[in-house]
C-alpha positions as CSV (number, residue, x, y, z in Angstrom):
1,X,-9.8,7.8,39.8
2,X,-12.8,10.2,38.8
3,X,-13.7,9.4,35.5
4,X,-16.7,8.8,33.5
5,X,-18.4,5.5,33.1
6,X,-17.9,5.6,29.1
7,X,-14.5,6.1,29.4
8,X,-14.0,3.5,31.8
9,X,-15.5,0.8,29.8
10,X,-13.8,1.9,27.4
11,X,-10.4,0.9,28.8
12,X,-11.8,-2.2,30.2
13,X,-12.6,-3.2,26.2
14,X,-8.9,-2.0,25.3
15,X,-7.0,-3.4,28.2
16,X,-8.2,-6.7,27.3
17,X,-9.8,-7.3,30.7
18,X,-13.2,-8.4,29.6
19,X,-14.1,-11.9,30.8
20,X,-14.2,-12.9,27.1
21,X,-11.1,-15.5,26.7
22,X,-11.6,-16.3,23.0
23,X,-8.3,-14.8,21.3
24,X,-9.7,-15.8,17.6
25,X,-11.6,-12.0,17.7
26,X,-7.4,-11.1,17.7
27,X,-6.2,-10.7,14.2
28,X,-4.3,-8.8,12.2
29,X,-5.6,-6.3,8.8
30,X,-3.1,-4.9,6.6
31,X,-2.6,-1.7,6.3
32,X,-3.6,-1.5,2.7
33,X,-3.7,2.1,0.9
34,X,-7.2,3.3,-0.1
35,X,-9.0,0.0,1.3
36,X,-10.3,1.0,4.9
37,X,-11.6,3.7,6.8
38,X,-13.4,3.7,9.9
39,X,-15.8,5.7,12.3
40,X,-17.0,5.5,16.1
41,X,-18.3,8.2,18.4
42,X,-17.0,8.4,21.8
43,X,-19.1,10.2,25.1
44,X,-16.7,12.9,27.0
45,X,-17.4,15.5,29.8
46,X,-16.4,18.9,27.6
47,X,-15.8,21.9,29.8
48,X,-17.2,25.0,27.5
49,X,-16.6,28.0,28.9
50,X,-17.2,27.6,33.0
51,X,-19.7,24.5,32.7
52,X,-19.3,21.0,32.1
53,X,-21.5,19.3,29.1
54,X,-22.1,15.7,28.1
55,X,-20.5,15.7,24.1
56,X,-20.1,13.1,21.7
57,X,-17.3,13.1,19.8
58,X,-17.6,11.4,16.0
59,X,-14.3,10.7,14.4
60,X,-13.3,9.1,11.2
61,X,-9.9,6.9,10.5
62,X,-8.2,6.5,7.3
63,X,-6.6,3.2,8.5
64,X,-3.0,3.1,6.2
65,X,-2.1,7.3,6.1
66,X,-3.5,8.0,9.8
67,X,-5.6,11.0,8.5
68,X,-8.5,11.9,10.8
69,X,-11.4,14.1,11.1
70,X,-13.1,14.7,14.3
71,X,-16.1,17.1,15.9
72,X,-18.4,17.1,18.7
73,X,-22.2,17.2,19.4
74,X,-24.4,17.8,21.7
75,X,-26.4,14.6,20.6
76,X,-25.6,12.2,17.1
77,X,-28.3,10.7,15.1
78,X,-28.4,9.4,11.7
79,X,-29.1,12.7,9.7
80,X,-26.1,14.2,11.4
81,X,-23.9,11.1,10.7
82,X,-24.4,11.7,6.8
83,X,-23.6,15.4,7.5
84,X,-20.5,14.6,9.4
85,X,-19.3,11.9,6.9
86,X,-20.4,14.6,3.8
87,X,-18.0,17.3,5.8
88,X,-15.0,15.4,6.7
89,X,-15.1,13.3,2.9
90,X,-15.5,16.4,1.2
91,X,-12.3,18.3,3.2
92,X,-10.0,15.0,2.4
93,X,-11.7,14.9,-0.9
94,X,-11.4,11.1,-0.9
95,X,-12.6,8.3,0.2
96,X,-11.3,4.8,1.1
97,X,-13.7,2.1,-0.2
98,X,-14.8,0.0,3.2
99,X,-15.9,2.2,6.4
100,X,-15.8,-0.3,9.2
101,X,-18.4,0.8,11.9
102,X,-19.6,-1.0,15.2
103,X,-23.0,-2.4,14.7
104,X,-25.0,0.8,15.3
105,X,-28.3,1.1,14.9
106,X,-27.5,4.6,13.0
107,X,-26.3,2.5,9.9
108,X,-27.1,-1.2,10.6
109,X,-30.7,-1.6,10.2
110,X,-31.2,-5.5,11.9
111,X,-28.0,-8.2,12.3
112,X,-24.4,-7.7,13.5
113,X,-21.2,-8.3,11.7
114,X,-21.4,-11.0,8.3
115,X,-25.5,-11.0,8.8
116,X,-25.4,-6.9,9.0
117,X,-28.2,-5.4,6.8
118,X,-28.0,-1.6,6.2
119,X,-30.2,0.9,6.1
120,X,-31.0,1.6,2.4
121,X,-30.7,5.2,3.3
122,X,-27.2,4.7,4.7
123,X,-26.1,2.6,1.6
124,X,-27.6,5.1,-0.9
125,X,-25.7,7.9,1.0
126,X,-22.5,6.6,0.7
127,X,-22.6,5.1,-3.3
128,X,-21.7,9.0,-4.7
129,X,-18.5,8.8,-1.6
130,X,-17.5,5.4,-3.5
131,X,-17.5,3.4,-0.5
132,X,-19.9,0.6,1.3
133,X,-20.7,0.0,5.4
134,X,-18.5,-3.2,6.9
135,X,-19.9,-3.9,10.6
136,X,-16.9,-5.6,12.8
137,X,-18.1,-9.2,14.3
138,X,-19.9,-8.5,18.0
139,X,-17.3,-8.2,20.0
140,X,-14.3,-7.4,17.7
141,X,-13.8,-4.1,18.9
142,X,-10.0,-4.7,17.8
143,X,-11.4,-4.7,14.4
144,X,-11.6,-1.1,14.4
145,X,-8.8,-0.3,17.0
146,X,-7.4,2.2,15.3
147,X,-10.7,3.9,16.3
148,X,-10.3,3.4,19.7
149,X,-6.8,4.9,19.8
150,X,-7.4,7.3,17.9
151,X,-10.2,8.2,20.6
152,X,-7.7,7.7,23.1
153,X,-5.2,10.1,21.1
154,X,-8.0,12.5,21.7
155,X,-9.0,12.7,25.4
156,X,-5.1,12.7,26.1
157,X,-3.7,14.9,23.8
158,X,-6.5,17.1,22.4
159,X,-8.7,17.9,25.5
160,X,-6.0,17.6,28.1
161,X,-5.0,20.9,28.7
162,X,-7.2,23.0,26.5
163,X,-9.7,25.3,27.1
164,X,-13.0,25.8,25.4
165,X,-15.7,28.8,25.1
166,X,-18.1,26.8,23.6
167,X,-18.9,24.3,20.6
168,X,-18.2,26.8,17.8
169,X,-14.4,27.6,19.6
170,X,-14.0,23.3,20.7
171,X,-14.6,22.2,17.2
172,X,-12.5,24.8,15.1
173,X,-9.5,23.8,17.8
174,X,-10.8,20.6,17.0
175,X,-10.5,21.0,12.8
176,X,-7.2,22.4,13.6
177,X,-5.8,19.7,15.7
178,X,-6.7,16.9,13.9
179,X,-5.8,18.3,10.0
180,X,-3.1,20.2,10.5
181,X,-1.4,19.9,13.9
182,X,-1.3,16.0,14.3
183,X,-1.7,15.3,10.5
184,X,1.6,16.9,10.1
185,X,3.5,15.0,13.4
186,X,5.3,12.2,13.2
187,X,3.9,8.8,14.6
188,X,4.9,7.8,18.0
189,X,6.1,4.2,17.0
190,X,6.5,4.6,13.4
191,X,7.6,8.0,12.9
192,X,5.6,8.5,9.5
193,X,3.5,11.7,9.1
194,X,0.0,11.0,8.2
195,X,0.0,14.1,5.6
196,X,3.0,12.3,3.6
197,X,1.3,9.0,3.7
198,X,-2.0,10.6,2.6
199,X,0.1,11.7,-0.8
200,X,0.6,8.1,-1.2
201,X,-2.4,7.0,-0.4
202,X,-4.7,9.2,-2.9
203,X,-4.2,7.3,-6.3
204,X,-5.5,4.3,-4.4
């Protein structure tokens, strides 16, 4: 199958197929109103308009209501992390109070997981949000699997199908998609509709 090397590790991490036998990074976190979000970036080849382009996609979780934000770039560094973060907390207009992260060097300034230090820039810009950085262990990627799905979610039911002029017309179809169209759709397994949950979820 012709796909791209990201996407293929990708599903080697979430398939469970990585030589990696210790099943204590398995465990379960409660879905707990107004205690978790979290936030990845993924790498997809984006058609816009009649050529193909390398785009990173950064998307953030609000584990217990399901409510996501997601947009593309060209490239992702750390000044457009706090941009992304300041656009997508300001449109939900809250935030949960831990955003579980990978151990990127965008946020994590030396360390991985318990021995994480951040950078003070990266803690400072999320005190006014009301929320602190929590890196997963090295290799808990399940930590943060909503993530992955939710990436998953993406490449096969936002991009599949879809057409794009460019980054302007991929990310409004983007906004659209992922705070209005699937925000409002009932859950595959559970049935509940992230925008009803997200009611719920506000006074916490």
């Amino acid at each position: 199958i012709d796909i791209a090397y990201s996407t293929l590790t990708r599903l080697v991490r979430t398939s469970g197929l990585l030589e990696n036998k210790d099943h204590s990074r398995h465990f379960s976190v409660g879905d707990i109103p107004g205690e978790e979000m979290q936030h990845d970036t993924s790498t997809y080849h984006v058609k816009l308009g009649d050529k193909s382009f390398r785009l990173i996609a950064s998307g953030l979780y609000l584990r217990y209501s399901k409510m996501r934000y997601i947009k593309f770039y060209p490239y992702f560094n750390r000044f457009l992390m706090k941009c992304f973060f300041h656009e997508a907390l300001t449109f939900l207009g809250y935030a949960a109070g831990r955003c579980v992260i990978d151990n990127t060097n965008l946020a994590v300034l030396h360390g991985t997981g318990k021995e994480a230090v951040f950078h003070p820039e990266m803690i400072q810009f999320a005190k006014p949000f009301g929320f602190e950085w929590f890196a997963h262990e090295k290799g808990h990627a399940n930590r943060k699997a909503g993530k992955e799905r939710n990436f998953w979610t993406v490449e096969t039911n936002f991009l599949a199908g879809r057409t794009f002029l460019n980054m302007d017309d991929l990310n409004s179809q983007a906004f659209t998609w992922a705070t209005d169209r699937y925000a409002r759709r009932p859950q595959a397994r559970t049935r509940l509709i992230p925008v009803a949950l997200f009611e719920n979820e506000k006074p916490y």
